[in-house]
N, C-alpha and C positions, 0 to 999 in steps of 0.2 A: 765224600766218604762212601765207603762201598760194605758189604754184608761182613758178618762177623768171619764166615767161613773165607771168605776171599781174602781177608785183612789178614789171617793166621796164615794163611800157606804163603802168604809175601814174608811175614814177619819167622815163624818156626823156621827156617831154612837157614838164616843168620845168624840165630842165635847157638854159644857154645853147648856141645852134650854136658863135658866135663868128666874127669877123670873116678869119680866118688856116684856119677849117676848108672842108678842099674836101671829104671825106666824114667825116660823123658816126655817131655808134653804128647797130647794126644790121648789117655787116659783119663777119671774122674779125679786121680793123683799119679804123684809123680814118688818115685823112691829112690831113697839115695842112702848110698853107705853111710854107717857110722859107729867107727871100728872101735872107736872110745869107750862105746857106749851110752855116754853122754853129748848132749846136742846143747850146743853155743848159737843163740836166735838174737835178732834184732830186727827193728823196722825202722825207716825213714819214709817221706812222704814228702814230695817237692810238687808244689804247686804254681801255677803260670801265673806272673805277676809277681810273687813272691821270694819265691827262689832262682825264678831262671825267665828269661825274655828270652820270647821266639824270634824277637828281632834282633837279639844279639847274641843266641846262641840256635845251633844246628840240632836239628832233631840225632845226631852225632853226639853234640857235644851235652845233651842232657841225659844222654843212656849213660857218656861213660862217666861224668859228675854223680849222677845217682847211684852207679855200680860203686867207684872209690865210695863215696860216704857210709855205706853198708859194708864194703869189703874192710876200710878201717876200722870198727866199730870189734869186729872180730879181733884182728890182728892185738889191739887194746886190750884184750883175754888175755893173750898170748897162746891162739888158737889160729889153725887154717880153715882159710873158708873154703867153702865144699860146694854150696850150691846158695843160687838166687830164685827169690819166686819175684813175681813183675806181677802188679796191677794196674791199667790204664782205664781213669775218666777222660774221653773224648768227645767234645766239643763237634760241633758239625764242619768246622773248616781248618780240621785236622786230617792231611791227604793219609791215603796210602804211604808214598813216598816219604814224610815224614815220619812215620812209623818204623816204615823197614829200617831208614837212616838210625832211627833210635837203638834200633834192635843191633845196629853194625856197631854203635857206639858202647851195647852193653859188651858185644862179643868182644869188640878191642882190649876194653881194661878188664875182664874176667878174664882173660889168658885159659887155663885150665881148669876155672869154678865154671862150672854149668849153669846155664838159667833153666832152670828146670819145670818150669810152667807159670801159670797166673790168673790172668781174669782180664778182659775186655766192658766197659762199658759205656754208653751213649751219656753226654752231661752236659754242665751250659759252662765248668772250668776245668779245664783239662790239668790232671795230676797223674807223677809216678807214684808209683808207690812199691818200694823194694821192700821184701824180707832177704835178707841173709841168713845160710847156716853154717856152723860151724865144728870144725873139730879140735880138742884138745890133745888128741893125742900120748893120751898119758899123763900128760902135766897137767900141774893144780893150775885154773886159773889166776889169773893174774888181777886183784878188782881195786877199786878204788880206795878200799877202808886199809889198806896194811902197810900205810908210812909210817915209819916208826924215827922219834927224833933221834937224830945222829945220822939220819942217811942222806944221800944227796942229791937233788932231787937235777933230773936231767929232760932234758928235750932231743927227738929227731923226727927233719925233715924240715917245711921254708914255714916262715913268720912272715906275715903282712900282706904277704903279693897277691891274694885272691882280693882282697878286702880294697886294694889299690887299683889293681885290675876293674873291679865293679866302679870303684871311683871315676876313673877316665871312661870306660863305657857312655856313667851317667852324665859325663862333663862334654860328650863328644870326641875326647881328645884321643881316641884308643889306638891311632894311627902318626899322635904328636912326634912321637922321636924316636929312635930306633930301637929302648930297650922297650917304649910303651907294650910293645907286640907280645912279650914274653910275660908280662904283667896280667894284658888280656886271656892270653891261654890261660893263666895258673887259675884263674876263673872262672874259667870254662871248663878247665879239666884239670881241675886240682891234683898234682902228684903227690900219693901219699905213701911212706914208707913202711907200705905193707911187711915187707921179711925183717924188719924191725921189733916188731913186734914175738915173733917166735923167739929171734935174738934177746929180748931185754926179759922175757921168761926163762930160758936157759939161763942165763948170767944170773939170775935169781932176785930180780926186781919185785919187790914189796909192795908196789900198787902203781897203777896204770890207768891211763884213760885217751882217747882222741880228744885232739885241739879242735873243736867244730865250733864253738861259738866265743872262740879269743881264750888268750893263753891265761888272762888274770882270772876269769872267770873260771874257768876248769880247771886251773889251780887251787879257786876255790872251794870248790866242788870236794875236790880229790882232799884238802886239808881238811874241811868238815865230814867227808864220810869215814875220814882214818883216825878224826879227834885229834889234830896238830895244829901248830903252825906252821905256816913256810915263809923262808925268805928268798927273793928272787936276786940276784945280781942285776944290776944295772942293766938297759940293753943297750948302751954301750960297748960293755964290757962282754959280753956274753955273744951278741948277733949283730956285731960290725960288719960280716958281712953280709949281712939283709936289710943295712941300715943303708949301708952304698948302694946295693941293687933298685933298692926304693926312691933313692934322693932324686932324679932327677922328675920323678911322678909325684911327688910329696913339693916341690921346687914349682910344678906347673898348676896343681892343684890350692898351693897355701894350706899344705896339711904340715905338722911335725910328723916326720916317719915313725919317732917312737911308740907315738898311738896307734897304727896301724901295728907295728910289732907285738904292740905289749895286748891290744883289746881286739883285733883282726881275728874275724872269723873264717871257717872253711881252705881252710888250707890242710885240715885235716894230717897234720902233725902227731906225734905220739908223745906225751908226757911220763914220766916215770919218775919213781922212786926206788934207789939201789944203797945198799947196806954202802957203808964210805971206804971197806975195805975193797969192794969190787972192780974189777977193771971195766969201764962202761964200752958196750959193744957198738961197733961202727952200727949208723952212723950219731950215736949220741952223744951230745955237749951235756957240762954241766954248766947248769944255770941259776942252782942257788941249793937251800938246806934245809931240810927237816928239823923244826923246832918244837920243845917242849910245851903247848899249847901256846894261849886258851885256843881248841877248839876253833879252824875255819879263821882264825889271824891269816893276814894276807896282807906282807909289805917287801919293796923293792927297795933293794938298799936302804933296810932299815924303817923306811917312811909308807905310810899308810897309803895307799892310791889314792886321788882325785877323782870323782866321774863316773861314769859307767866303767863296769870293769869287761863286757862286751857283749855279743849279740843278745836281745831279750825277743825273742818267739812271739810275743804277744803286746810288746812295746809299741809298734809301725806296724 
């Protein structure tokens, strides 16, 4: 490790200005446009061991996994993100090199959202920790509470593959067969369908959220804070083809793919609810229906889940 000021002038050079910043790092704060008026925030916090291994991922691949999970969080508004703030706990045999790598990682998946500053400091476990901001641009948000029964409730972006991906990592197999490799990425750099999100707010979507900790779970979620039920369609029926993509890692593993579908986290997907007259905008499937309570009911085809319904934060 080297001094705070040497570690910044490696790390500030990589990192995006962004199109919404009028000053960037270098300051006590940083300012950024926000033409709305109103400011859309969130935070995430990935920590080593828990969310991401340095042995199996690239000081790359945890800037642009921790950019997507913040940059989703917005999109879930139905709002653009604008700008990132970064805070880093660093451990003593955390190089240089890894650092700047991370900062190349946040620049990749930010495209034109700025990282607009943060915080450095010395620890015994090294964590990101993203703020996102956001803009609405006029439109009302988009939030969890406003499914109303009769609407139907839709998904975009992939089901399982992060959650399969960590599987083979943990089983060594992450090199077993040739689609293993594309399993491994979605793990490392979860694609999430960020201009989805503007999209399923224009089309006039009634409540919204990111898939981050499995689709039954945040289904549940979104049913209890809008006071419904939902019913999910089978995932037969609905994500055939994430169930193929899966099969040959779910095959090596002795996993059924449909739990990874149905209770897989970090894939960071968008979930929605759209009135049933709406035409649902690429790229969202439907995958089941807004029902008249009780309140936070939650069944697939009908039948109550078994199990975990998926990631629990403070479970492992």
């Amino acid at each position: 490790m080297t001094d705070e000021d040497a570690l910044l002038a490696r790390i500030l050079p990589r990192l995006p200005f962004g199109r919404d910043t009028l000053l960037g790092p270098g300051d006590d704060a940083a300012i950024v446009a926000a033409p709305d008026g109103r400011v859309v925030v969130s935070t995430d916090v990935l920590v080593d061991g828990r969310h991401f291994r340095r042995s199996w991922s690239s000081g790359a691949d945890v800037g642009y996994r921790a950019a997507v999970q913040n940059l989703a969080d917005v999109a879930a508004m139905g709002a653009r993100p604008t700008a990132l703030v970064v805070a880093l706990v660093c451990p003593p045999d955390v190089t240089p090199d890894w650092l700047a790598d991370l900062a190349g990682g946040l620049a990749e998946a930010c495209g034109d959202v700025g990282v607009v500053g943060g915080d450095l400091s010395a620890g015994t476990e090294l964590s990101v920790a993203v703020t996102v901001l956001g803009d609405l641009e006029g439109r009302a948000p988009v939030r969890r509470d406003g499914a109303r029964p009769g609407d139907v409730v839709a998904h975009a972006g992939h089901r399982g593959r992060s959650v399969a991906g960590l599987g083979l990592l943990e089983a060594g197999l992450d090199a077993g067969h040739e689609g293993f490799g594309a399993l491994v990425e979605a793990y490392r750099r979860p694609t999430a369908p960020l201009a989805a999100g503007i999209a399923a707010a224009r089309a006039g979507a009634t409540a919204m959220l990111d898939v981050s900790d499995g689709l039954l779970r945040d289904a549940q979620r979104l049913a209890l804070a809008s006071g419904v039920g939902l019913d999910l369609a089978a995932a037969s029926e609905v994500f055939g083809d994430e169930l193929a993509a899966l099969a040959p890692a779910a095959v090596a593993l002795g996993v059924d793919a449909t739990t990874w579908v149905l209770t897989g986290g970090e894939d960071h997907g968008l979930l929605a609810t759209f009135p049933a007259d709406v035409a649902l905008p690429e790229p969202f499937r439907r995958i089941g229906r807004v029902l008249d309570g009780p309140a936070g009911r939650l069944t697939v085809a009908g039948e109550e889940p078994q199990g975990p319904l998926g990631w629990d934060h403070f479970a492992r």
